[in-house]
N, C-alpha and C positions, 0 to 999 in steps of 0.2 A: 577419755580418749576413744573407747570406746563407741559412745554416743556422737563424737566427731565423726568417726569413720560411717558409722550408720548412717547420717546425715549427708556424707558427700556421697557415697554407694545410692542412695535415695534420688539426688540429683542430679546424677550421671545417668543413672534407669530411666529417669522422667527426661532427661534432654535429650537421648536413645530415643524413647518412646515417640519424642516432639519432631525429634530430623527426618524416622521413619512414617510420622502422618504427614510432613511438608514430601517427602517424597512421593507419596503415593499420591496426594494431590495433587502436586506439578506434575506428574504422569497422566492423571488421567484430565485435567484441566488438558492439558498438550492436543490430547483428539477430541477435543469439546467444540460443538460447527453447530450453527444454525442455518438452516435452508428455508427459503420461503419461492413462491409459485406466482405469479399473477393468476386472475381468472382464466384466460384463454389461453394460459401454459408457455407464455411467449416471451415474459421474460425470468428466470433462473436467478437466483443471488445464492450464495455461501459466505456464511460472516463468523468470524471468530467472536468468542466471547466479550470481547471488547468493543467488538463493532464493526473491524476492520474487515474489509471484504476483502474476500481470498477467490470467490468465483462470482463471473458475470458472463450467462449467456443467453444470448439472443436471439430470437428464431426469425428466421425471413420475415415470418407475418408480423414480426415486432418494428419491424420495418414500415410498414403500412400508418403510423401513429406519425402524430407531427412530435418535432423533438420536442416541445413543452412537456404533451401527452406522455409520450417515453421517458422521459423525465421523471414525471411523476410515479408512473408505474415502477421506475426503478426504486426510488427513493421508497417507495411504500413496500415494496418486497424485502426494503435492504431493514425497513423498520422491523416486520413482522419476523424476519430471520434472525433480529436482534433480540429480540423481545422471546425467543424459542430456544437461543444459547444462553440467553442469561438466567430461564429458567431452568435449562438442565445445569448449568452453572450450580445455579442454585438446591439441585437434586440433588449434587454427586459434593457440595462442602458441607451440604447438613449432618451427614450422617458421620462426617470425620471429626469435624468441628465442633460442633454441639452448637454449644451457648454462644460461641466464637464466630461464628456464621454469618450474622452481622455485621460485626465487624470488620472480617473480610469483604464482604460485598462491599460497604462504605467506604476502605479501603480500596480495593479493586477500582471503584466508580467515581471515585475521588476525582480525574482527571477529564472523566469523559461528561461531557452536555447531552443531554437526551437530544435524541433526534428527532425533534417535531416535525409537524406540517411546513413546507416551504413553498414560497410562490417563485416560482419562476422569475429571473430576473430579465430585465427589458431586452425587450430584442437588440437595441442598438448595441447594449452591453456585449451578447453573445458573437453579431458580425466580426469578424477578423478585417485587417486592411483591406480596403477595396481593393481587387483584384486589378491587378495593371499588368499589360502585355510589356515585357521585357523589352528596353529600349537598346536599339541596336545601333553602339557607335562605328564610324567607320575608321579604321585605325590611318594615321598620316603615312604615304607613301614613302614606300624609303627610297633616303636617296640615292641617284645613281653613282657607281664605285667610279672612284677619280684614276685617271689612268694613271698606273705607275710603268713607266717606263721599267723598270728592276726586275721584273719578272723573267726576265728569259735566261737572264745567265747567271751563273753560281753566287752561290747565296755569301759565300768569303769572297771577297775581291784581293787579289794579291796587291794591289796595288795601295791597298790600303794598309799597308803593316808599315 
């Protein structure tokens, strides 16, 4: 009976142990961000460890790129910013995890597709509807009010009871 109790007191300490490392990790996973830069500072990303981007900004002179260009320059910031979380990702489960480490990442990455090189897709794709000036119908005249003679005098007519 004995040895029963020591055994469940054993596994309650070690399930304690395991809900207080999932804690600490979901805590600091939570403010885990990758930032990446283009060359000439113009375009900004912030990416969660996932991938999902949380900031994009742009600076006037990023403006000056054609949109393919800009394009590009995003998608490649949005990679390197990926590639900067998922290595502090990887700094801050090593030392919780151990051996487990792994696993979580394969776990973790299970869903997401790496973001490669992409080409820009055809310009005809990107146009929206030709732009058409709004056609302006003329609405039908209304017609003129038919004379009712009734107007003038009381709206009960005694004569009508």
């Amino acid at each position: 009976m004995a040895d029963q109790e020591a055994r469940l007191d054993a596994a309650i300490r070690s399930f304690q142990e395991q809900a207080a490392k999932a804690a600490e990790l979901k805590d600091k996973i939570a403010g885990l961000r990758g930032s990446a830069r283009n060359a000439d500072g113009s375009v900004t990303v912030t990416v969660a460890p996932s991938g999902a981007l949380l900031g994009l900004q742009l600076s006037p002179k990023a403006m000056n790129r054609t949109h393919t260009a800009l394009q590009q320059e995003i998608l490649t910031a949005v990679r390197e910013a990926t590639q900067q979380a998922a290595a502090a990702m990887q700094q801050t489960v090593q030392p919780i995890l151990g051996d487990r480490a792994d696993q979580f990442k394969e776990a973790f990455n299970a869903h997401v597709e790496p973001l490669g090189p992409s080409t820009p897709p055809p310009a005809e794709s990107l146009a929206g509807p030709a732009a058409q000036q709004p056609v302006r119908t003329q609405r039908p005249a209304r017609p003129a009010p038919a004379d009712d003679d009734d107007f003038g005098g009381p709206i009960l007519r005694r004569d009508s009871f």
